[in-house]
N, C-alpha and C positions, 0 to 999 in steps of 0.2 A: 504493500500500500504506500510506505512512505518512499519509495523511488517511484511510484506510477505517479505522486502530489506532488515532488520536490524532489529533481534527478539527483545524484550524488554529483558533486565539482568534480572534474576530471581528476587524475591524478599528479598531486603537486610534482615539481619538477624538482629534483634534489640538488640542494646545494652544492656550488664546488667545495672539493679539499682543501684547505692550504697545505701546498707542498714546501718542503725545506728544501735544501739543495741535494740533500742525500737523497730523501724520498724522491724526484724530480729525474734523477740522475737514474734512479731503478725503474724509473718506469718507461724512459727512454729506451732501458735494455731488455725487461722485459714487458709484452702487453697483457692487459687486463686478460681473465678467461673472457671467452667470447668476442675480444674485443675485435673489430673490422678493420681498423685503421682510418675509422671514418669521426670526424667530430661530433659529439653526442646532439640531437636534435631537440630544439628548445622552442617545444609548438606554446603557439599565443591560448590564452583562456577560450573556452570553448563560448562559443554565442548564446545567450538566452534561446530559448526552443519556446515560452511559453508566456503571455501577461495574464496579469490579474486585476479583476475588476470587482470591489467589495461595496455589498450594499447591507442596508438593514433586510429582516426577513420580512419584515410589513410591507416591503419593497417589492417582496419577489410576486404574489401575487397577482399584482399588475404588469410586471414584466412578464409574465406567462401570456397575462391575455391580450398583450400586442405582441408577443413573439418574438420580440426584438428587445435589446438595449437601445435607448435612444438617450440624445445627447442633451445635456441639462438647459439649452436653449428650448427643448420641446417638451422635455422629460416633466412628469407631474408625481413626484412619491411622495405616496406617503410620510416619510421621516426624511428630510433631506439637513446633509451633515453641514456645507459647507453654509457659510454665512454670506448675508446679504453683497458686504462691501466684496468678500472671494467672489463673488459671481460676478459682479461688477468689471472686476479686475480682467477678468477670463471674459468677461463680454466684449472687451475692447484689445486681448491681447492675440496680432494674428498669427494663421498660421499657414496661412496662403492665400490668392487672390479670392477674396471675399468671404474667407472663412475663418473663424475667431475658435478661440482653446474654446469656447462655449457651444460650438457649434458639432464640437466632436464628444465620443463617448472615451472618457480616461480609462487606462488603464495602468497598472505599475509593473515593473521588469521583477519585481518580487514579492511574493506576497507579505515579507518581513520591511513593506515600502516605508521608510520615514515617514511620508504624511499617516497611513495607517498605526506606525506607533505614536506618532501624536493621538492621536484618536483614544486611541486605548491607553493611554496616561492621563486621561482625565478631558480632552479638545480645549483647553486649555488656549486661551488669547483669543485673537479679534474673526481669527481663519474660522474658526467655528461657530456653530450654530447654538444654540440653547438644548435644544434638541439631541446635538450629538453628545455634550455632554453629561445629558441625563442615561444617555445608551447605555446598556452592558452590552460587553465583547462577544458574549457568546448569542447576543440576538440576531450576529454580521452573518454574513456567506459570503465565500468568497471566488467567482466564477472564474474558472481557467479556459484561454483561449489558445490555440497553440498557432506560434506568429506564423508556420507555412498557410495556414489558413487563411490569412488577411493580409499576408505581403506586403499585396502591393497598393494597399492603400496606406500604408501604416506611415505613420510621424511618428519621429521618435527625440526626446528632448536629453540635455542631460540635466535637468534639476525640473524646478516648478517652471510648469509650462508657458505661466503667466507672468514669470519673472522678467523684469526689462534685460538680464544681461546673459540670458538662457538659448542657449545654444540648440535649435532645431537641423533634423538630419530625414530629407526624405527622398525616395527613390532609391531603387536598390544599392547605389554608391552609398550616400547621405545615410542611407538607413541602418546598411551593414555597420557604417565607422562609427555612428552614434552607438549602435551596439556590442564592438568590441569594447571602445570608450567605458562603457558601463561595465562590462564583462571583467577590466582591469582588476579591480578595487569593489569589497563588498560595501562600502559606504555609497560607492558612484552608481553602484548598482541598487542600491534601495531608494537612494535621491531621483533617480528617474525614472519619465514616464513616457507611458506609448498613448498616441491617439491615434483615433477610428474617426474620420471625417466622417458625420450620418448616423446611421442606424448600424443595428447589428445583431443580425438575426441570430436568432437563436440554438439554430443546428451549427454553430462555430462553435458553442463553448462543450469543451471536452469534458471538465472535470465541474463540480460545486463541492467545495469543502466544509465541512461544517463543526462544532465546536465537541458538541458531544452526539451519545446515541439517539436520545429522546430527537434533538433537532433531523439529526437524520435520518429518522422513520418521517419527520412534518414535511422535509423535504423532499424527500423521496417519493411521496404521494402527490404531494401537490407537480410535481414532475410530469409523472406518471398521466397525472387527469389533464395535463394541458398535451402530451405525446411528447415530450421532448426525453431523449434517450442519454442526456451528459451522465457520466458514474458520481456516483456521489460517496465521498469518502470522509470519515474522522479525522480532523489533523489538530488535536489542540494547542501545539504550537505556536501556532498562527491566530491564536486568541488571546495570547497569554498578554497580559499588560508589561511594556519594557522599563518599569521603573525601577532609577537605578543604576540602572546601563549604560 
């Protein structure tokens, strides 16, 4: 389960040795077992495979019965986290010709995304709503979309989309380097985010994670009754509040 919700990082690359002159000199005469003669190979971070998009579960209901994610210019939830001035911000912040961060559905390069742990340390300052800070954690979902599925529509930023000094990357050039970008450093990668210019239907999202059992039998059905076939899995992790950290 927890590699189908959250792949494992590739395998870290090991450190060189320091060699002294003696050690240095034996290795020159003899080689490593196995070794080719060939310089060891020092592949880059693997690319995210997947974004995450988390709402309340009072949410999900009406996202079943339009069958889409829609983008918070259209979108009407029930519980909506972000505060009035955020939208504002994202109203007017572009991200192509005649499309604004508001006009697109957010997602994050991890479900452990910084704005999400603001969230769960309380929504704390002006970004949030009243609303989200009354939430508990375990009322979220958190819907996984895997990026072969939406390519090539995808923006991808490296921090808050709506920030004035925030770097957008889109097109498969733009898109890939924004996503090594991120892939570096786990900080870079929870700081940024993907957007879905539009809609976003519903047969894209692969996974719904949810906090405990009880939530994943509510989800499950309510699934189920609308036909949409995403696995829905346990990941408490991903609820857990990061205070402290």
């Amino acid at each position: 389960m927890c590699a189908s919700c959250f792949p494992p990082a590739p395998p870290a690359v090991p450190l060189p040795v320091k060699r002294t002159p003696r050690t240095a000199a034996r290795s020159l005469r003899t080689p490593a077992p196995g070794a080719t003669g060939k310089a060891a190979e020092v592949r880059p971070p693997a690319l995210p495979h997947r974004i995450f998009h988390v709402t309340h579960i009072s949410n999900l209901p009406l996202i079943l019965e339009s069958g889409e994610l829609r983008p918070s210019a259209s979108a009407e939830p029930a519980l909506r986290l972000a505060s009035d001035i955020t939208h504002e911000l994202r109203a007017t912040a572009p991200v192509a010709d005649g499309v604004t961060v508001h006009d697109c559905v957010a997602f994050s390069l991890s479900p452990l995304a910084t704005w999400w742990g603001e969230v769960q340390d309380g929504a704390a300052g002006p970004t949030w709503s009243d609303e989200a800070r009354a939430a508990s954690t375990v009322d979220f979902v958190v819907l996984g979309v895997d990026i072969e599925a939406v390519a090539n529509e995808l923006v991808v930023s490296d921090g808050d989309a709506a920030a004035k000094l925030t770097r957008l990357g889109s097109g498969p050039d733009g898109r890939d380097r924004m996503l090594a970008r991120a892939a570096a450093t786990p900080w870079a990668l929870q700081a940024a985010e993907a957007l879905l210019p539009g809609s976003v239907p519903l047969d894209r999202v692969a996974l719904v994670a949810v906090a405990n059992d009880r939530r994943r039998d509510e989800v499950r059905a309510l699934l189920k009754s609308a036909g949409v076939m995403a696995k829905v899995a346990v990941y408490p992790p991903w609820f857990v509040p990061h205070v402290g950290d």
